[in-house]
N, CA, C and O atoms as a GROMACS GRO file, in nm:
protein
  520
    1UNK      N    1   0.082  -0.120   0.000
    1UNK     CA    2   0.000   0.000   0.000
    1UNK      C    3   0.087   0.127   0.000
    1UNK      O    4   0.060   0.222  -0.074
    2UNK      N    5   0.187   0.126   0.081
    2UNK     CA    6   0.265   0.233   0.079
    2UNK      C    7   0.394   0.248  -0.073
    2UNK      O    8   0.462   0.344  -0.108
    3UNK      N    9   0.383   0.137  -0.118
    3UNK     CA   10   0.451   0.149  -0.250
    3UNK      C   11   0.326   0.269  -0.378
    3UNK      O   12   0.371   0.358  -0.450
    4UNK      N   13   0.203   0.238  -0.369
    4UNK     CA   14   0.135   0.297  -0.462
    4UNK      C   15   0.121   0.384  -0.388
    4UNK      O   16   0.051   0.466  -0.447
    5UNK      N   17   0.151   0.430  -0.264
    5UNK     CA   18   0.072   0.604  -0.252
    5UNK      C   19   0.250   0.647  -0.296
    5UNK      O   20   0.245   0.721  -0.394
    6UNK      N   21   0.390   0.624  -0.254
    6UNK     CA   22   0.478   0.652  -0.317
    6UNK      C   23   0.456   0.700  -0.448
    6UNK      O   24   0.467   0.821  -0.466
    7UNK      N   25   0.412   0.592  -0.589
    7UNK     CA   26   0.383   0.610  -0.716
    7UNK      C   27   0.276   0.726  -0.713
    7UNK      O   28   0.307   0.817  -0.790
    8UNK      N   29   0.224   0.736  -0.682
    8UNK     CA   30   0.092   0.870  -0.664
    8UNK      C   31   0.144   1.005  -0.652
    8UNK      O   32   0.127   1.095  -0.734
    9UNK      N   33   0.218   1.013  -0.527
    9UNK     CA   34   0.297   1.116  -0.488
    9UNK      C   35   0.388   1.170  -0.596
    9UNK      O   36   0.379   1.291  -0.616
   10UNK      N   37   0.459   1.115  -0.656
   10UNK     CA   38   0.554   1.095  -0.757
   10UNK      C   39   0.538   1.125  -0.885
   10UNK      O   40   0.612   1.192  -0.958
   11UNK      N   41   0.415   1.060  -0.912
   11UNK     CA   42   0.350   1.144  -1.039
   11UNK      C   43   0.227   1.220  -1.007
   11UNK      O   44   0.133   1.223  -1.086
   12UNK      N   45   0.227   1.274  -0.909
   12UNK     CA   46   0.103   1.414  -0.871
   12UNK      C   47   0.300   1.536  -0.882
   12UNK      O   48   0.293   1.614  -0.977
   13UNK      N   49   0.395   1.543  -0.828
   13UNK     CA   50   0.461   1.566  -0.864
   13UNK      C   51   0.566   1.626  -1.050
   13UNK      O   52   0.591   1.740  -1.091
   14UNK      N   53   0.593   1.516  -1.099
   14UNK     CA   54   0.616   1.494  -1.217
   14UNK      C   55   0.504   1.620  -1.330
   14UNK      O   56   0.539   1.707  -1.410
   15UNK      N   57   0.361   1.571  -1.284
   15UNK     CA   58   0.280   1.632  -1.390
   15UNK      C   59   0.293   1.784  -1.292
   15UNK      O   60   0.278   1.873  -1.375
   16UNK      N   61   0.309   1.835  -1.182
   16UNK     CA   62   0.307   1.975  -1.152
   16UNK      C   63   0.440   2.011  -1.181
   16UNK      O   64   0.451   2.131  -1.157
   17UNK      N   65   0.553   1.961  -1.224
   17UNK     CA   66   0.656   2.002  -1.297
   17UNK      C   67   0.624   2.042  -1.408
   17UNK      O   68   0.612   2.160  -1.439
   18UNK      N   69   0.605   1.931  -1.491
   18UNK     CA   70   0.554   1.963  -1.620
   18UNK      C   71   0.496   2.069  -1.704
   18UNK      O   72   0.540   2.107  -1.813
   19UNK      N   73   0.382   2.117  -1.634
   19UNK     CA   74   0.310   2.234  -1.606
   19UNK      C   75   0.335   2.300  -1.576
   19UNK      O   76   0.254   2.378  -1.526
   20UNK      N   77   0.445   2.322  -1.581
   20UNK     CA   78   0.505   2.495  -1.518
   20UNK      C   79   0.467   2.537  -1.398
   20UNK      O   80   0.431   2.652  -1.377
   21UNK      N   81   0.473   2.390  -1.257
   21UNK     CA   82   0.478   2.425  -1.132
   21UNK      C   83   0.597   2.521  -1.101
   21UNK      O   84   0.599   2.641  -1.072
   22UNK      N   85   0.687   2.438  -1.117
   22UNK     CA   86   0.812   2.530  -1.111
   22UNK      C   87   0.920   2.602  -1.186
   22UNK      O   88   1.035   2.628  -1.148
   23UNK      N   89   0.872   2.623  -1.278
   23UNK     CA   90   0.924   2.650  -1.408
   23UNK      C   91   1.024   2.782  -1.423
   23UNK      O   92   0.990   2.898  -1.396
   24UNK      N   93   1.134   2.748  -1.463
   24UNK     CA   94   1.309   2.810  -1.435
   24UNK      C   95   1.297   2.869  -1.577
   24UNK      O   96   1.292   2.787  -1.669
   25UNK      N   97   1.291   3.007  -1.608
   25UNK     CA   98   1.334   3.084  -1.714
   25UNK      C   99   1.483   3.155  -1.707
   25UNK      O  100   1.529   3.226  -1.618
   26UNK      N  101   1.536   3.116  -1.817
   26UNK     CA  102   1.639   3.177  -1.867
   26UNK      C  103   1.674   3.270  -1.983
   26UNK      O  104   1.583   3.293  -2.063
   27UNK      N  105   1.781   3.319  -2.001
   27UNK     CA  106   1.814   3.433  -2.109
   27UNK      C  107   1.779   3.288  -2.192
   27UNK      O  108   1.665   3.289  -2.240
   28UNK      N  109   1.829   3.209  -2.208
   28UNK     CA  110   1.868   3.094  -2.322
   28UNK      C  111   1.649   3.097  -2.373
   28UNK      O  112   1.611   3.084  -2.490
   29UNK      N  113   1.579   3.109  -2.287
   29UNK     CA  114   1.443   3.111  -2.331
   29UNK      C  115   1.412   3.233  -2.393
   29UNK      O  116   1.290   3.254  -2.389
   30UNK      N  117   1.490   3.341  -2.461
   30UNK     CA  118   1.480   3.449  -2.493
   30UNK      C  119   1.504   3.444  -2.665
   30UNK      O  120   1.608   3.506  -2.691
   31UNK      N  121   1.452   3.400  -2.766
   31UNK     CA  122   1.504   3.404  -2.884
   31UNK      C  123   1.510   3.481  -2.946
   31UNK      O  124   1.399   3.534  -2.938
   32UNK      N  125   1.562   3.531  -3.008
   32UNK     CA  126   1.580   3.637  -3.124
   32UNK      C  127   1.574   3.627  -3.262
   32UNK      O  128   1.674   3.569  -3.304
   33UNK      N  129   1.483   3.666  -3.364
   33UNK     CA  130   1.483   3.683  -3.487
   33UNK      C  131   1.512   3.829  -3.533
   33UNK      O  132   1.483   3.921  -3.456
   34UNK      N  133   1.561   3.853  -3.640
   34UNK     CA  134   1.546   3.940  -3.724
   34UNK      C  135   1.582   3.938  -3.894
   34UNK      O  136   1.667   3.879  -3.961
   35UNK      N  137   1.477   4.029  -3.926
   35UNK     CA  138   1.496   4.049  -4.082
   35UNK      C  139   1.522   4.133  -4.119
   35UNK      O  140   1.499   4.227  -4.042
   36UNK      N  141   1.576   4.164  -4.235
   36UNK     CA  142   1.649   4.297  -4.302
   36UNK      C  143   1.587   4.331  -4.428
   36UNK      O  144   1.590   4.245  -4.516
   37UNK      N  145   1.518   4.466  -4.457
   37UNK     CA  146   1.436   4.482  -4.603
   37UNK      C  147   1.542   4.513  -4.656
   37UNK      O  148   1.656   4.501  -4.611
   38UNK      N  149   1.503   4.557  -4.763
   38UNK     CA  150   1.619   4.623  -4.877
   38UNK      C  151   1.611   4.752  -4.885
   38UNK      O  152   1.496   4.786  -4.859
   39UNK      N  153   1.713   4.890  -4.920
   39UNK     CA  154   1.707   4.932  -4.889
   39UNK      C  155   1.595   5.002  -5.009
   39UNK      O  156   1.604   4.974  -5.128
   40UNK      N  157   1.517   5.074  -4.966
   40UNK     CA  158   1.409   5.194  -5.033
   40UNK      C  159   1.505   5.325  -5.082
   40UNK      O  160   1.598   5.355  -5.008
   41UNK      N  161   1.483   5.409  -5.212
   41UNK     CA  162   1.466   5.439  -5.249
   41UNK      C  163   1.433   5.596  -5.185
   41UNK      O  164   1.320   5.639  -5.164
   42UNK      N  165   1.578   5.680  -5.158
   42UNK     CA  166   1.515   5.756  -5.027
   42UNK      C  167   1.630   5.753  -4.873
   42UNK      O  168   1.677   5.833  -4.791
   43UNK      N  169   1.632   5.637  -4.897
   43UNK     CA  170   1.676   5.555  -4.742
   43UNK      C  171   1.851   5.505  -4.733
   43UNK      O  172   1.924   5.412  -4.769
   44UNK      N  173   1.855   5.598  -4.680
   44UNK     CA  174   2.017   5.570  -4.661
   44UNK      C  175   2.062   5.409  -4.612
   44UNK      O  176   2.150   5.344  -4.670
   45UNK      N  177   1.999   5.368  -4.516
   45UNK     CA  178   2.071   5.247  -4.464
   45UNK      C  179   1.897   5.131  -4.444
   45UNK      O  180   1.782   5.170  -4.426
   46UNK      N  181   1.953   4.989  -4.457
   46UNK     CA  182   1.838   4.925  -4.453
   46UNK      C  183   1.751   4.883  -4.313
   46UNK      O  184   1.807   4.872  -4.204
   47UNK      N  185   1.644   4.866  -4.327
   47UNK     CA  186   1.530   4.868  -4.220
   47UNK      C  187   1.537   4.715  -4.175
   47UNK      O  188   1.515   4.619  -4.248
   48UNK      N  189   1.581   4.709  -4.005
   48UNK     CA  190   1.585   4.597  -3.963
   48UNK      C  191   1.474   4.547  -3.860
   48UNK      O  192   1.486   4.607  -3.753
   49UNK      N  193   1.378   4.463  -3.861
   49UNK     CA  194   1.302   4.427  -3.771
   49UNK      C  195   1.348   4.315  -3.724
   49UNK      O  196   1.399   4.224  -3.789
   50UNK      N  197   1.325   4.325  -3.569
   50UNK     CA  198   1.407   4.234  -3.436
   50UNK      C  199   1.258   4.234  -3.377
   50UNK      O  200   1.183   4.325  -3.343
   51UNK      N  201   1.236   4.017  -3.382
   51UNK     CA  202   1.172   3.966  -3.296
   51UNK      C  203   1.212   3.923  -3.152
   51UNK      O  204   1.288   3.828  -3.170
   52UNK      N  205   1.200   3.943  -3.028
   52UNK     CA  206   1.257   3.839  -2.899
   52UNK      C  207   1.111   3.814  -2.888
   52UNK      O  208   1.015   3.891  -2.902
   53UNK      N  209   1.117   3.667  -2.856
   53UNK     CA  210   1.034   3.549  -2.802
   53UNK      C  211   1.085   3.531  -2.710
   53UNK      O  212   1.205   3.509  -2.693
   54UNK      N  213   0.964   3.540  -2.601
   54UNK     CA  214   1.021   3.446  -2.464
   54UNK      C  215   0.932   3.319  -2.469
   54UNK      O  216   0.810   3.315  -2.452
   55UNK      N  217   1.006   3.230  -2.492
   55UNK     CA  218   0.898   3.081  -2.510
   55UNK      C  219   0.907   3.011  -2.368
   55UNK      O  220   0.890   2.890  -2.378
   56UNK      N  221   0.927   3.049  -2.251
   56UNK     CA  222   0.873   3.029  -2.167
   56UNK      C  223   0.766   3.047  -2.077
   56UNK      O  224   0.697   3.140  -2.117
   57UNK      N  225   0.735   3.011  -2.000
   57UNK     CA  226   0.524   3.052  -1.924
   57UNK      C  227   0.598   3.185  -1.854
   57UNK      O  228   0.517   3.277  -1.863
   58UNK      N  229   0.728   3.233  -1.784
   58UNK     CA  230   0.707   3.287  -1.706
   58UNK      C  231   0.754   3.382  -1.787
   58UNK      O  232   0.787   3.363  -1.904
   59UNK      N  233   0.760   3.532  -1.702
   59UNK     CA  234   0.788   3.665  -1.749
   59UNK      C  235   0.939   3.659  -1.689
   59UNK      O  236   0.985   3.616  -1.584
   60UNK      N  237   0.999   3.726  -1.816
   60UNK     CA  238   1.138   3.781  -1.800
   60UNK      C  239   1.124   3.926  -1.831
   60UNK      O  240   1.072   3.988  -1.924
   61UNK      N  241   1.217   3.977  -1.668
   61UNK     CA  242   1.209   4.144  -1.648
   61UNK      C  243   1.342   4.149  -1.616
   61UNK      O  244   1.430   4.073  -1.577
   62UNK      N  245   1.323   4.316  -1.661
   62UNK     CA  246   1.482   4.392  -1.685
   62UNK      C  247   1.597   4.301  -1.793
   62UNK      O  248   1.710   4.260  -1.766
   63UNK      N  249   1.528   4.291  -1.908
   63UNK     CA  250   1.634   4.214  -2.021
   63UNK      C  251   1.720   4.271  -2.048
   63UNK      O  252   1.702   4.386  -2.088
   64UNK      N  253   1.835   4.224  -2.041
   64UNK     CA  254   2.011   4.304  -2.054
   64UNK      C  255   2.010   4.209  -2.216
   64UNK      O  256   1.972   4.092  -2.222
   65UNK      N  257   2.056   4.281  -2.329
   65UNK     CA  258   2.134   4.261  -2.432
   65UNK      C  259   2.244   4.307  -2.481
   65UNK      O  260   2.274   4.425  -2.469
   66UNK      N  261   2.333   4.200  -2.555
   66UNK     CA  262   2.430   4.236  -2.674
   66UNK      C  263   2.392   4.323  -2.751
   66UNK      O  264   2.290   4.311  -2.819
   67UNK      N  265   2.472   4.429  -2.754
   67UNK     CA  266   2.407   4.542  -2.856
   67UNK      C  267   2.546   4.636  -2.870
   67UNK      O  268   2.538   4.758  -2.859
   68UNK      N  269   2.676   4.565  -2.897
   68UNK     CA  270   2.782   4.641  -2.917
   68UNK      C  271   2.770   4.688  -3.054
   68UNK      O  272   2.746   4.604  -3.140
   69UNK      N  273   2.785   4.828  -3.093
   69UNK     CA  274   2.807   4.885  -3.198
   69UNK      C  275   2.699   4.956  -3.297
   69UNK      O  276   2.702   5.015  -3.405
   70UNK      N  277   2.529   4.890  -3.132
   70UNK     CA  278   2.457   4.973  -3.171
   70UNK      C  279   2.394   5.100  -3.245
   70UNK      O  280   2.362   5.170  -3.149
   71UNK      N  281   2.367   5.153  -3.334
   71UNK     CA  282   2.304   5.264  -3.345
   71UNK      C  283   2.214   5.293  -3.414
   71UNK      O  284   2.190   5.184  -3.466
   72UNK      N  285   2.112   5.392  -3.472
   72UNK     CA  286   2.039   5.399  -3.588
   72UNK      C  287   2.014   5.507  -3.640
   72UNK      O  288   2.012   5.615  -3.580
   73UNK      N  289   1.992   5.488  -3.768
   73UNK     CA  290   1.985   5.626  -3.822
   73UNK      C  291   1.870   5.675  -3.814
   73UNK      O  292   1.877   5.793  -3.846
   74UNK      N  293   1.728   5.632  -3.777
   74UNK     CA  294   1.592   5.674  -3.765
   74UNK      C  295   1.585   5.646  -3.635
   74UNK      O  296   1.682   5.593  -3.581
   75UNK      N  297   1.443   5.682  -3.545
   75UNK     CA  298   1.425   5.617  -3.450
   75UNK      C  299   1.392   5.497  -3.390
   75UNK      O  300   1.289   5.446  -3.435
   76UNK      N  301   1.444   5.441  -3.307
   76UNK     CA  302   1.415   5.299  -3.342
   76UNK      C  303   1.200   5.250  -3.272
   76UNK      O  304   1.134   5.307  -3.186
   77UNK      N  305   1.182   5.187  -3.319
   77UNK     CA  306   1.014   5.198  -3.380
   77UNK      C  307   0.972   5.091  -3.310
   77UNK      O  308   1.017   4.989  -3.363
   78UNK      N  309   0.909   5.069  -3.221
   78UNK     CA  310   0.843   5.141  -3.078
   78UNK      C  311   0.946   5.206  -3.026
   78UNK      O  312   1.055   5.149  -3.028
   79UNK      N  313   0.933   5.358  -2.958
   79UNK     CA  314   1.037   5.389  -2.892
   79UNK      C  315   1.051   5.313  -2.812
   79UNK      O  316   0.971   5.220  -2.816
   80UNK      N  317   1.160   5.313  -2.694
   80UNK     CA  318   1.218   5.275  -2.585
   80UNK      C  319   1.171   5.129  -2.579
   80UNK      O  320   1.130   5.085  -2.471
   81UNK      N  321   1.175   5.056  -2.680
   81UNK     CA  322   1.170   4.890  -2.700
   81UNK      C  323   1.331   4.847  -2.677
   81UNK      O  324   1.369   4.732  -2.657
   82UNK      N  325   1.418   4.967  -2.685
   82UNK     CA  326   1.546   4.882  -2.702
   82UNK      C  327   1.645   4.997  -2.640
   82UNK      O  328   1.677   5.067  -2.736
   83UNK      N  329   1.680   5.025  -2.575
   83UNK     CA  330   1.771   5.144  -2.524
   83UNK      C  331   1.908   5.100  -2.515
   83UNK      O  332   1.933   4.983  -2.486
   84UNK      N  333   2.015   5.199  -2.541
   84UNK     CA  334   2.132   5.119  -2.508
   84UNK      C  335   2.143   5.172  -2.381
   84UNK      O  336   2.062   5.248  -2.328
   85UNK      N  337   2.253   5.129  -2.330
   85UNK     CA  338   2.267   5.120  -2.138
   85UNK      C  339   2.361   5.258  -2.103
   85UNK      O  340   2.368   5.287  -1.984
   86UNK      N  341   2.426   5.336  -2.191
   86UNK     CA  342   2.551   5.434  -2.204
   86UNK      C  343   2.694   5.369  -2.218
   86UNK      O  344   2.787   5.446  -2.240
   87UNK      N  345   2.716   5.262  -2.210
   87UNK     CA  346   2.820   5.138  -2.221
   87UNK      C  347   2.863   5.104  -2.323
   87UNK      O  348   2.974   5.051  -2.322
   88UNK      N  349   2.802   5.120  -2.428
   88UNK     CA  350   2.824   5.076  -2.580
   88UNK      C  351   2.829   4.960  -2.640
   88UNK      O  352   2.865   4.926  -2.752
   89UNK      N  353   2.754   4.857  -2.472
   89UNK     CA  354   2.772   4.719  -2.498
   89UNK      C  355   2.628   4.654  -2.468
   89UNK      O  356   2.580   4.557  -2.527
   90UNK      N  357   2.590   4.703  -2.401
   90UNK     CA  358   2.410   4.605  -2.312
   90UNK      C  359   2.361   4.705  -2.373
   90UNK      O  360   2.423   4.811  -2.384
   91UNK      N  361   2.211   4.678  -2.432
   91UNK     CA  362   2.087   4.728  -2.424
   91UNK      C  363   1.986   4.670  -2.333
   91UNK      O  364   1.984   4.552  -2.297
   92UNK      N  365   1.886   4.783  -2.291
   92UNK     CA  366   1.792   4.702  -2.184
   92UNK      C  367   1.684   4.716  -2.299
   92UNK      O  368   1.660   4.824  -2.353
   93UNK      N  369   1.615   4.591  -2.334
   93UNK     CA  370   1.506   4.554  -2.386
   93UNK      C  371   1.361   4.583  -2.291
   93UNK      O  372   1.338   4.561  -2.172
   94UNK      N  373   1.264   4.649  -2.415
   94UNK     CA  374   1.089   4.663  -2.358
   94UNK      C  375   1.116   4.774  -2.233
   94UNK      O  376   1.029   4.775  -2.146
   95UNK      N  377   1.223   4.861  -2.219
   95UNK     CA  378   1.254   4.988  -2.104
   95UNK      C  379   1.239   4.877  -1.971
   95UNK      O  380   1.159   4.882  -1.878
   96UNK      N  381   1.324   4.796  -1.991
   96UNK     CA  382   1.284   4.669  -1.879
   96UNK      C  383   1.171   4.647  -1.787
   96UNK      O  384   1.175   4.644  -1.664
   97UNK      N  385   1.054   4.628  -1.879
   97UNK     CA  386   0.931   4.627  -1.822
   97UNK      C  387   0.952   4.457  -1.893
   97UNK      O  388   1.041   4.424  -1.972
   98UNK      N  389   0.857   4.380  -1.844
   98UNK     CA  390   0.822   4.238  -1.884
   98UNK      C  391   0.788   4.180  -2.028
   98UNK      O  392   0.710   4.217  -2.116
   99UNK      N  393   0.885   4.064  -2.019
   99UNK     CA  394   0.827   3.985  -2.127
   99UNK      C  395   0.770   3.906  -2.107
   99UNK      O  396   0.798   3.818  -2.025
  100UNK      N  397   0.679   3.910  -2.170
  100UNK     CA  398   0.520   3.802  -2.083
  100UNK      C  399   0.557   3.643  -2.128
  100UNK      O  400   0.629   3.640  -2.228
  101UNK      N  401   0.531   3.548  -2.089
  101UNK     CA  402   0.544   3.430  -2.102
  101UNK      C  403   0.505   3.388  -2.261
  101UNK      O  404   0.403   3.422  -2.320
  102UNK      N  405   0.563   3.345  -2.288
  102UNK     CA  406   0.524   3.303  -2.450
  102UNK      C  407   0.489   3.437  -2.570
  102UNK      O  408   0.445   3.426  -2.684
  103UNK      N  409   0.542   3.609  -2.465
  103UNK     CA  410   0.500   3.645  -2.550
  103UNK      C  411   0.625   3.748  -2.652
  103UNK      O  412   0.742   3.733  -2.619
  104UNK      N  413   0.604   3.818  -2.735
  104UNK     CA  414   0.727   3.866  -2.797
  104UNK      C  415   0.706   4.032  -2.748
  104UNK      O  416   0.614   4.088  -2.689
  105UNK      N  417   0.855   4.089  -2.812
  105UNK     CA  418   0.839   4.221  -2.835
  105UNK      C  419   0.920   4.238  -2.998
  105UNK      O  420   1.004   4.175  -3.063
  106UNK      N  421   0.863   4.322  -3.009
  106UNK     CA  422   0.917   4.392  -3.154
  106UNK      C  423   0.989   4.523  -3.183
  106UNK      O  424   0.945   4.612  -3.110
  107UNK      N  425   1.063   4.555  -3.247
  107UNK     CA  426   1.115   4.626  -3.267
  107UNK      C  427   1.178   4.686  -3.443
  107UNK      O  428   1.171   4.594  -3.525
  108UNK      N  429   1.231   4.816  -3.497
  108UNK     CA  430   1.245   4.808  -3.573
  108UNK      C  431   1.407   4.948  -3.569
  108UNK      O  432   1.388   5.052  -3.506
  109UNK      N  433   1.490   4.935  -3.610
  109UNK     CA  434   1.564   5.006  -3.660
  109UNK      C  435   1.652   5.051  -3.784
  109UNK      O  436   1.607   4.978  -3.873
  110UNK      N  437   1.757   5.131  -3.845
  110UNK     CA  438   1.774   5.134  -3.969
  110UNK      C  439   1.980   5.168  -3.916
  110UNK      O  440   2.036   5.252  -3.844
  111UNK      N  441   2.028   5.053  -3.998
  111UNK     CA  442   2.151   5.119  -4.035
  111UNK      C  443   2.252   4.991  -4.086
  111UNK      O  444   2.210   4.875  -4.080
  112UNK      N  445   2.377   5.018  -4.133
  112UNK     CA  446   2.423   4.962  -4.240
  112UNK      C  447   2.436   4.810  -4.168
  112UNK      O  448   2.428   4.725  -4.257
  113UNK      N  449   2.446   4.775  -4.089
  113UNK     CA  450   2.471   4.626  -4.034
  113UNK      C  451   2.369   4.612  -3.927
  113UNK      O  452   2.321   4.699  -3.854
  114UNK      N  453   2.340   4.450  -3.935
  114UNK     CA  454   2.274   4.393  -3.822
  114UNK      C  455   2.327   4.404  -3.701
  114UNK      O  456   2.450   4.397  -3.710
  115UNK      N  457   2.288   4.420  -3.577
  115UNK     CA  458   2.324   4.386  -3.460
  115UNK      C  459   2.231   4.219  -3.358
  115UNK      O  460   2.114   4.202  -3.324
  116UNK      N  461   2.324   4.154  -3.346
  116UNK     CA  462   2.315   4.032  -3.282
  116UNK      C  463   2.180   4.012  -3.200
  116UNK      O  464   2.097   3.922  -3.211
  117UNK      N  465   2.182   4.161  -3.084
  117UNK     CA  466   2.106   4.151  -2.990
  117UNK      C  467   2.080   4.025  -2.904
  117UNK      O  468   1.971   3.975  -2.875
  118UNK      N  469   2.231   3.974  -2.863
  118UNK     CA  470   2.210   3.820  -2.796
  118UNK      C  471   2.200   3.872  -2.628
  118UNK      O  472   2.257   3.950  -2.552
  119UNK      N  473   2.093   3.775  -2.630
  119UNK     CA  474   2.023   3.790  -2.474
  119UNK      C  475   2.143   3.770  -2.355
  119UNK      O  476   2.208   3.666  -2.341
  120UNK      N  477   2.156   3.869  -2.289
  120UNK     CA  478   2.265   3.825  -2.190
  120UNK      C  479   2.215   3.850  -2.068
  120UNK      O  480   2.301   3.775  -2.020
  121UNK      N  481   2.162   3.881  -1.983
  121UNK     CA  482   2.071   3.877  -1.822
  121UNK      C  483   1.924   3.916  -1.831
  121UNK      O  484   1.872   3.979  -1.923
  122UNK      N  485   1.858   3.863  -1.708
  122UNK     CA  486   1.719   3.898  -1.726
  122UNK      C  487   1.677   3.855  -1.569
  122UNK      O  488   1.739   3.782  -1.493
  123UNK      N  489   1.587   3.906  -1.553
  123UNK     CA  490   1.484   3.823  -1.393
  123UNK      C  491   1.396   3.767  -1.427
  123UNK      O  492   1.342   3.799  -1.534
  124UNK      N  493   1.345   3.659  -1.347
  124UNK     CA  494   1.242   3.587  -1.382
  124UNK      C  495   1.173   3.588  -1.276
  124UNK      O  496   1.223   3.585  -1.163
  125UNK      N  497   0.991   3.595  -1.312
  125UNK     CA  498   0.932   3.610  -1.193
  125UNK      C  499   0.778   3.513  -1.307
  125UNK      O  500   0.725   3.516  -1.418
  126UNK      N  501   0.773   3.430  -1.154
  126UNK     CA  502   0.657   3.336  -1.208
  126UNK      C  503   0.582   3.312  -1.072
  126UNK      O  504   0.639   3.308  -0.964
  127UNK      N  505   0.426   3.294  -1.095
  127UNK     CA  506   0.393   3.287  -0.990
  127UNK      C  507   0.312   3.154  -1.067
  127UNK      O  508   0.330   3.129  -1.186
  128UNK      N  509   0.206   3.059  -0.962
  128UNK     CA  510   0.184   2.937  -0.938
  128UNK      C  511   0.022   2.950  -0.940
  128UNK      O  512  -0.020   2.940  -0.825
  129UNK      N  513  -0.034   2.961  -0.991
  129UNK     CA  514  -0.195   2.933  -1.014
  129UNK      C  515  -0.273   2.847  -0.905
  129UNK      O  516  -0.290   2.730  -0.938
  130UNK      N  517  -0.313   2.878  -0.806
  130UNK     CA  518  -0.379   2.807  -0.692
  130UNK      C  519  -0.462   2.695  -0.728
  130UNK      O  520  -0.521   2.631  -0.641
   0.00000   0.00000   0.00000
């Protein structure tokens, strides 16, 4: 009898893992896309749109990025989606307000090269559904 309430325990366990009982977000859950148009007609340098996905349930706050060599020649589009830090090396992503669990932010800027924007610190804050 005490072997199956063990097995019970164990997988009442297992499946509240699963589920994002306790669920550990990292920069590494932070992905990054971006695409590059061509340049227009007009437009000195080309127009880059930068996806981050956080494909995890929980929210990642205060996102630190790679962003050496940053700059743009327009403004970058949402403002304050991407700030650099005065360092010339971290940007803080979303004015370090939250990235919602599974959800993205967007961004858009213009100039002759891509920048990486590789996720390098963040906080994670998740809370547990009663």
């Amino acid at each position: 009898m005490e072997a199956k309430l063990v097995v019970i325990l164990v997988a009442c366990l297992l499946i509240s893992f699963s589920n994002g009982g306790d669920a550990q977000c990292t920069v590494k859950d932070l992905v990054v896309a971006q695409t590059t148009a061509p340049t227009q007609p007009g437009e000195t340098y080309p127009k880059h749109v930068v996806t981050v996905k956080n494909t995890c349930v929980c929210m990642q706050l205060s996102v630190k990025m790679d962003c050496a060599g940053f700059d743009s020649s327009v403004d970058v589009v949402p403002a304050d989606t991407i700030t650099p830090d005065g360092d010339n090396a971290l940007c803080t992503l979303n004015g370090g307000r939250p990235v919602y669990g599974n959800g993205t932010v967007t961004f858009s800027y213009a100039w002759s090269t891509d920048i990486s924007f590789r996720p390098v610190s963040s906080y994670m804050e998740c809370s547990v559904a009663p």
